[in-house]
N, C-alpha and C positions, 0 to 999 in steps of 0.2 A: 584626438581625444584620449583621454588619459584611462588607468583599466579602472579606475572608481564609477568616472561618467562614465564611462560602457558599462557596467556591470548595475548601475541606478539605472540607465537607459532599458536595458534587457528586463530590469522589473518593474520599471512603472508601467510601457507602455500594456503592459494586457491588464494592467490597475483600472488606467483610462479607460479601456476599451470596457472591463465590466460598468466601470458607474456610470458610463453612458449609457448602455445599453440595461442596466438596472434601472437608473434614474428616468431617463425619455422615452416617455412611453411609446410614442413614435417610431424611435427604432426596433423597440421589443416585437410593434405588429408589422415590423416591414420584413420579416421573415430573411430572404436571402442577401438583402443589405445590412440585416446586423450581420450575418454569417460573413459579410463580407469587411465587416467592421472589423470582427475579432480577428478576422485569417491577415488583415496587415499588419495588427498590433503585435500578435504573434511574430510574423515574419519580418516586424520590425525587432522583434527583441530577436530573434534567429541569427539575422545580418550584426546585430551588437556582440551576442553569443561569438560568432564565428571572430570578429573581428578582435575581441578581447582574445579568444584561444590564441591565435596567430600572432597577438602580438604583449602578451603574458612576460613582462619581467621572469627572470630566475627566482627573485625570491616576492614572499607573499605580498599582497597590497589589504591593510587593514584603514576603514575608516569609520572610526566611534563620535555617537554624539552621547551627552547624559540624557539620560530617561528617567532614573528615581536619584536624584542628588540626595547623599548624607553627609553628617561631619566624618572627615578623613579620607573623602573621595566618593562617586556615584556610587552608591550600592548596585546599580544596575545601569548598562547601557544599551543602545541598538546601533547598531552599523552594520557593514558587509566585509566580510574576511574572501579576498580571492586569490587562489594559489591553484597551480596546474588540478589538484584533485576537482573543485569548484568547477573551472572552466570547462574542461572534460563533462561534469554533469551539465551544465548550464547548457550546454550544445545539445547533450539528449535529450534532453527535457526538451527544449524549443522546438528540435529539428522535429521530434514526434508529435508534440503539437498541433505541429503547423499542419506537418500531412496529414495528419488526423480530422484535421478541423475542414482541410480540403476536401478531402473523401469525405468527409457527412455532409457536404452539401447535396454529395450524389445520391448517399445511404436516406438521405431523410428526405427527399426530395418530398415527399409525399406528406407531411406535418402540415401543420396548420399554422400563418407566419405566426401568432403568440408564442406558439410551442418551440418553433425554431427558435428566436427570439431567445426565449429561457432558456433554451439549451447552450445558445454559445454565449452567453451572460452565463453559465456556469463553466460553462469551457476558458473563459477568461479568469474567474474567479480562482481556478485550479490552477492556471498556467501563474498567476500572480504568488499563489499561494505555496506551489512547488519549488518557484524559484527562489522567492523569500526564503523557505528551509535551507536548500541548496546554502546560499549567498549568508545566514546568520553567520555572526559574528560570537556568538555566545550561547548557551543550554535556553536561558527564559526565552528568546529572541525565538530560536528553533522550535521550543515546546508551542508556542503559539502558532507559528506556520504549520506544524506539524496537527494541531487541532485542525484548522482552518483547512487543510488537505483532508483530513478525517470529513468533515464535514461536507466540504465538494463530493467526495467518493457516496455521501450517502444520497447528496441530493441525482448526484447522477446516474445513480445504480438506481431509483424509485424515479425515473424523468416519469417513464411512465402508470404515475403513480396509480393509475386504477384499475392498474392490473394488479392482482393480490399477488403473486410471487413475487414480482416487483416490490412491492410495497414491504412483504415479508423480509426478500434479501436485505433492501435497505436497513432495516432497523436492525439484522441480524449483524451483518458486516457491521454498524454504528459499535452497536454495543459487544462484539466481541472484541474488538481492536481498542475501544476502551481500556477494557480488562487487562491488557498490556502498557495503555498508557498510565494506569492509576500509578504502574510500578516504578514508570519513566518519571512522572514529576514526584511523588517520594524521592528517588536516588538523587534528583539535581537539587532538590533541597539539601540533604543532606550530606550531597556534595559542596554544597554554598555552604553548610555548618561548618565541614571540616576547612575548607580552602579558603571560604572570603571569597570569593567572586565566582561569576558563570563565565567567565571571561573565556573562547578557549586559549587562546595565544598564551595568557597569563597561567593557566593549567598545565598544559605543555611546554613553557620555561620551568615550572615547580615539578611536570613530573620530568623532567632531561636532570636537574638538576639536582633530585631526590629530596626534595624538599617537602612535596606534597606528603601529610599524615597518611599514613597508612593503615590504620587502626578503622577497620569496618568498611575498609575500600574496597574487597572482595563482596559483599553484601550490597552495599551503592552501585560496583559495575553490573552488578548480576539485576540489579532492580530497571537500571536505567538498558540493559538489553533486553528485559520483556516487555520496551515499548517497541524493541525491533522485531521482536516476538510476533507480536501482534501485527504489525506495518506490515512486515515480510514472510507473514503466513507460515510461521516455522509451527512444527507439533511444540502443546498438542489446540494452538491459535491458526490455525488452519482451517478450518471450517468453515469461515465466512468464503472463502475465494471462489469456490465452487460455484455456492450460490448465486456469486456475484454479476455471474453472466446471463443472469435477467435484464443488465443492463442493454443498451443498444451497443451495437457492435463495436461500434467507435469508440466506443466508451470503455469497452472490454481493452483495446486496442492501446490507450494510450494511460490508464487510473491500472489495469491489473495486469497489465503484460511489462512497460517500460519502464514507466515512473513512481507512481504512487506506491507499490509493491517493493521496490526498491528503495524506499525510504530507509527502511530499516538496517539494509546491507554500507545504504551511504552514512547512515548517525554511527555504524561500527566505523566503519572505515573514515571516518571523520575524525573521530575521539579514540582513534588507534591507540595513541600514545599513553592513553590511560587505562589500556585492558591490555596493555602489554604490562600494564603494574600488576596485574591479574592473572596468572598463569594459569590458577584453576579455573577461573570464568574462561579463560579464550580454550579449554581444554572440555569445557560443557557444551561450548558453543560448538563447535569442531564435532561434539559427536551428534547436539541436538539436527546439526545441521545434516548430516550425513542419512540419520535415520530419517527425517523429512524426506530428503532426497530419496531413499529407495521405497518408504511407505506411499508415497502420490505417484513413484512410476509405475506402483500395484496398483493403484486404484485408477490410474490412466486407462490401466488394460481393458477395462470390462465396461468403458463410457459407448455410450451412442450420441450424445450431444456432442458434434463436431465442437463446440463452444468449452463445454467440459472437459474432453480431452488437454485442449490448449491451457485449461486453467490448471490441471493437474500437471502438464508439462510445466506449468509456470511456477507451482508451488516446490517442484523438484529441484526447477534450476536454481532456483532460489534457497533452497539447501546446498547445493552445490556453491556459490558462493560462501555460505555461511559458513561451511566445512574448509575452503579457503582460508579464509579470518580466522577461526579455530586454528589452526594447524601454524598459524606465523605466515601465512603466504596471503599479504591484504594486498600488492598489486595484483596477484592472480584473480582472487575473489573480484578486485574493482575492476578488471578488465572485464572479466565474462559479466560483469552487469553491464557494461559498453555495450559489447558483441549482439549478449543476449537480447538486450531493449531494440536493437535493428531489426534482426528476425525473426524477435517474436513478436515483434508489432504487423511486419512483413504477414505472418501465419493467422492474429488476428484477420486481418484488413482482407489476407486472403478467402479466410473462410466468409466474413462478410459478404464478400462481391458473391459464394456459391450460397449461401443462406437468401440474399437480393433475388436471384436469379432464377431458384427453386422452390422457397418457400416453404424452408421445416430446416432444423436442425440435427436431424436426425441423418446418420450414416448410411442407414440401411433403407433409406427413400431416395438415397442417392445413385448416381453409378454411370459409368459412359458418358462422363461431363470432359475427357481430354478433348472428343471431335469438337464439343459444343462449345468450351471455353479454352480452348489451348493456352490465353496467355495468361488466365489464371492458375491453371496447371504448371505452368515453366515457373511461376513466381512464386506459387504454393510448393512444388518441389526444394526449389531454393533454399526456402527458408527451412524446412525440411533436413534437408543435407547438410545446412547450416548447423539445426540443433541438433544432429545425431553425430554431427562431429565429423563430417568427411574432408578431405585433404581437397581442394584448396581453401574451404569457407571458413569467415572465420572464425564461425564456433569452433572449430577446431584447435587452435591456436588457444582459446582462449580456455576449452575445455580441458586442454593436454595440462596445459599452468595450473588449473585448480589440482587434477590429481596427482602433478610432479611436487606442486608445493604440499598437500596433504602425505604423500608419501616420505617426503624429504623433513615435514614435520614430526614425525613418529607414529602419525596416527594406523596401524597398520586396518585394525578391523574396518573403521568410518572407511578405509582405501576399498576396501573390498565391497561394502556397500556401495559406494559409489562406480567401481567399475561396473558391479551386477545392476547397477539405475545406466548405466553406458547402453546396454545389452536389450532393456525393455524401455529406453526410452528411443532408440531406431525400431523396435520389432510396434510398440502402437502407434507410432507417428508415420511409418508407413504402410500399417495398418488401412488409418484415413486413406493415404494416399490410392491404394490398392480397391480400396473397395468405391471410395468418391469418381474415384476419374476413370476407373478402368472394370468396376465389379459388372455383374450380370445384371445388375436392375435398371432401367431405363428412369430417369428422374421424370419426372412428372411435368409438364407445362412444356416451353418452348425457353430452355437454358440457353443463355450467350453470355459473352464476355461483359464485364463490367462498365460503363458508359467512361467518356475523356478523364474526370474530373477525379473519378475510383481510380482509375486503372494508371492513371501519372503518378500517386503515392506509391501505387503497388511497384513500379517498375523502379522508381529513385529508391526506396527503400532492397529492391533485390540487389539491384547497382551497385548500390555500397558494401552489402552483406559480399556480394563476390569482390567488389574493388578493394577491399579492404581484405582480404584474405588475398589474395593475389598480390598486394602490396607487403603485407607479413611475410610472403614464400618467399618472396624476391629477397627480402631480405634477413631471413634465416629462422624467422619465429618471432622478428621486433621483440616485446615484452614477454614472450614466454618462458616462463621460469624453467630454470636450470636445473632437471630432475634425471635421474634415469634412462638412456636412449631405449630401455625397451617401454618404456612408459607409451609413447604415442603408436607404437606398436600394438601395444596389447587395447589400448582404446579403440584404435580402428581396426585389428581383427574383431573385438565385442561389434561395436556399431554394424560392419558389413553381417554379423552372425545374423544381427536382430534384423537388418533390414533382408537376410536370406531366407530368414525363419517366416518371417511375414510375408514375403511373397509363395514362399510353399503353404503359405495354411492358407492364404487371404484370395490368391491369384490361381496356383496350379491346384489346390485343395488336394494337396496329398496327406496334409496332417487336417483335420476340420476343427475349427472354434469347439465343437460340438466334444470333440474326443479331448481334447486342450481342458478345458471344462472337467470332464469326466478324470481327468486325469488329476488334476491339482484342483481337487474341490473343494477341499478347506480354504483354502485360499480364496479361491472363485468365491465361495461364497460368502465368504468375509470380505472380500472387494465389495461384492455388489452391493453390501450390506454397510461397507464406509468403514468397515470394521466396529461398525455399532458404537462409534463415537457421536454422531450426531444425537442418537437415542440415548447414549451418557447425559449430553450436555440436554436435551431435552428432560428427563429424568430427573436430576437436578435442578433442573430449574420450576420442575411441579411440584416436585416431594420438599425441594428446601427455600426456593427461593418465595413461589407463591407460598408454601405454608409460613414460612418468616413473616411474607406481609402481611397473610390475615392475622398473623399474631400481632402485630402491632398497628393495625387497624382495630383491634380487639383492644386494646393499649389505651390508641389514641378516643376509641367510641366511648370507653365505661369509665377510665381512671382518670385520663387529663380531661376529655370533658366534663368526667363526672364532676370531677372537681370544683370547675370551674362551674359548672350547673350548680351545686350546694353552694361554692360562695354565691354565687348570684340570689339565691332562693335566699339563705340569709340578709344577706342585703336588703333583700324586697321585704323580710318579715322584719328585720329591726327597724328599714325605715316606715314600714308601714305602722308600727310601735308608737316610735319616734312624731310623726304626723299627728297624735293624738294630743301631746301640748301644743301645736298650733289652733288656740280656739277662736280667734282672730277680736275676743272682748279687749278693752285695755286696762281692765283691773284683773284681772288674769297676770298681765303682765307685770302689775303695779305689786302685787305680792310678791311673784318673782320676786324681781329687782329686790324689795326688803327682806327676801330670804336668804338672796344672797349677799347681799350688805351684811344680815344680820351675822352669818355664816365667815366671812372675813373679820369681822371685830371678833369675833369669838377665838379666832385662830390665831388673829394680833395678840389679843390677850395671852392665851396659850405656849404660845411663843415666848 
């Protein structure tokens, strides 16, 4: 098979798998046989994924059909663009998927079949949805996948829509990520004004070639990066993420840890070639990205929702990318969203199996779960060691490239933010680890390990996080950019600091949370507090957005109704006027007529 049919293979089949199980309702109440629907469709586009990577031409494979024909050529087309960046995505996307979709068999065992049912009829919808993005061939093509991902994220973050958090996140996530898209289809318009097509291939010969106008290009790259704003939770569209994990775990695991979160990182690192015409946007991005990174590894510090933490790990590394792309280093940025998407789907999926197991989210209900779950413990360490960067995992490798490339970029301050996000993103991550598996509280219930079905994701997903850094050592760092030899030095002296700091405050308690606290309390207390961005965006949105609509609810009540109420009343009064010469006699009408006869000779004449 050729890389078109595999790469149409890889996205129809989770297509199929939603409208069946949209369409037949039968499958929707057969509960574990849709679950079983979706996880082949899945793992058939996985086996296509894999098979396309390994066997990827050198150069790209494009295939366009017309979509809106004009004179001089389509105005617009749809097809699929695949070239190593693609394929490399298209394998995370599936491979996360699929384990995702296996582990919820276990995680939801307890639904009701309808519910299962709708839940992987939305797990199909996403996986179709993500990989269309992935696979576009052009900006319209993208922007639509890119909704339709928006849209999976809202209905799976509110599955459980009757629970009001739930329901809230939903619509908050919806419409803050908006807010970033309004800016993304602006710039591709605008970009279709200056260039003539969404094409990218055709964008990327015009800009290789200097062809593309560059009058208001800096403005369009800047507009079409605050839909990555939004996707990829960077400040100050970061808000939604947090909340986001009212979803079901699984759902946290694979929409805000690998994929969906990482959209944004992939639309930069897709349309590279045209924010490299943009020195000053890749130089906003590079700082927006940095300070995200060390603003959520503060507010990481002070979470007790096992789940929160993860999502604030998540919003960090995801600046840590961004500041990649910023700085000129976009293989480094696109590898740590590889690395990243394994173990911290790995961290998810972990904490699911101890949330399954115990029943609360919370830290501090936890504690002395290594006797009780060991191989959740060795898999959650993992992923752990992974994101704090330790030698041989491969966050390491992949973390060392973001800040060799941001240092080798000029960025020196964003360098320094990101080393000190090094330092507290090991001291709260093993945080968790100290106080879940090892602290003084005895968790509540009777905790064990994760049942077959959980606990095969969790081990294939740790598998690779070490296979895959063990295969980098062997061979010298593979992709890691070529920066400074004390660069991986200084990262993993920070990392081992924070994960030493954390066991002396969390384990041997010679320093206490308590004096920690006492000590940096502005901070503390602007952590706990989100830094009172939430209460901004809440604030604004009573003082200017409801007072906006009662204004023009006001608007719409007295002037345009009004309006429309006085024509209407006229109406009624002139033809109720008017009703008065119908007397329904016929010499009534017989006058008429000779008045107005009379009336026309008179005018002849006049004439």
């Amino acid at each position: 098979m050729n890389a078109g049919t595999l790469a149409l293979a890889a996205l129809g089949l989770p297509f199929c798998s939603f409208v069946l199980l949209a369409v037949a309702l039968p499958l929707r109440r057969a509960g574990r046989a849709a679950g079983a629907l979706s996880i082949a469709a899945i793992g058939g586009s996985l086996l296509a994924s894999l098979v396309l990577w390994r066997t990827l031409p050198g150069e790209s494979v494009e295939l366009t059909w017309t979509w809106l024909p004009a004179e001089g050529g389509p105005m617009a087309t749809v097809g699929i663009l695949v070239d190593h960046l693609t394929a490399s995505m298209l394998v995370l996307v599936a491979l996360v998927s699929f384990l995702v979709q296996l582990y919820s068999l276990g995680y939801l065992e307890h639904e009701t079949p309808p519910a299962l049912g709708r839940y992987y009829a939305y797990h199909s919808l996403f996986a179709f949805s993500m990989l269309g993005l992935v696979l576009a061939s052009n900006f319209l093509q993208m922007f639509i996948f890119w909704e339709l991902v928006g849209l999976c994220s809202y209905l799976l973050i509110g599955f459980w829509y009757t629970k009001p958090e739930a329901a809230r996140a939903a619509v908050k996530a919806f419409w803050v990520t908006k807010a970033g898209d309004l800016g993304f289809i602006i710039g591709i318009v605008l970009l279709w004004g200056q260039a003539g097509t969404f094409q990218f291939s055709r964008l990327f010969q015009m800009a290789g070639d200097r062809t593309l106008p560059t009058a208001g290009l800096a403005l369009i790259m800047f507009l079409i990066y605050l839909g990555a704003v939004g996707k990829s939770a960077q400040f100050p569209l970061h808000v939604w993420l947090p909340d986001a994990m009212e979803g079901p775990t699984p759902v946290s695991a694979l929409i805000h840890a690998a994929t969906m979160v990482a959209a944004g990182v992939y639309l930069v690192s897709r349309v590279y070639p045209l924010f490299l015409l943009t020195p000053d946007v890749l130089a906003l991005i590079g700082w927006v990205g940095a300070f995200t990174a060390l603003l959520a590894a503060t507010l990481g510090l002070v979470q007790a929702d096992i789940k929160r933490v993860l999502a604030y790990s998540t919003v960090s590394q995801l600046g840590f990318m961004m500041a990649a792309l910023g700085a000129g280093a976009s293989d480094a940025g696109f590898f740590h969203l590889l690395t990243h998407g394994l173990f911290k789907a790995l961290l998810f999926l972990g904490a699911g199996a101890v949330i399954h197991a115990v029943g609360t989210n919370d830290i501090w209900q936890m504690g002395r779960l290594a006797r009780a779950m060991p191989q959740t413990m060795i898999v959650f360490l993992v992923g752990t060691l992974a994101l704090a960067g330790i030698w041989p995992f491969a966050g390491f490798f992949s973390k060392d490239a973001v800040l060799a490339g941001v240092w080798e970029g000029g960025l020196a301050i964003p360098f320094l933010m990101l080393a000190l996000s090094v330092f507290l993103t090991a001291f709260y991550m093993f945080r968790v680890v100290f106080v879940v598996f090892f602290g003084p509280r005895h968790a509540e219930g009777h905790a064990h390990d994760a049942p077959p079905v959980m606990a095969a994701p969790l081990w294939i997903l740790a598998v690779l996080t070490v296979g895959w850094g063990i295969g980098l050592a062997t061979r010298g760092g593979g992709e890691k950019a070529h920066g400074p030899e004390w660069v991986p030095w200084l990262a993993t002296a920070l990392a081992v600091a924070g994960i030493g700091f954390a066991w002396l405050t969390y384990q041997k308690r010679v320093v206490t949370p308590e004096t920690l606290a006492r000590a940096f309390a502005p901070v503390y207390t602007a952590a706990v507090g989100k830094f009172w961005l939430d209460d901004l965006y809440g604030g604004l949105y009573r003082s200017t957005l409801l007072g906006f609509s009662r204004l023009v609810g006001w608007v719409d009540r007295y002037l345009v109704d009004g309006l429309v109420n006085l024509a209407s009343a006229w109406t009624l009064r002139w033809g109720d006027g008017l009703r008065r010469i119908q007397t329904g006699r016929a010499q009534d009408y017989l006058y008429g007529i000779a008045f107005g006869l009379l009336l026309v000779i008179v005018w002849g004449y006049w004439r």
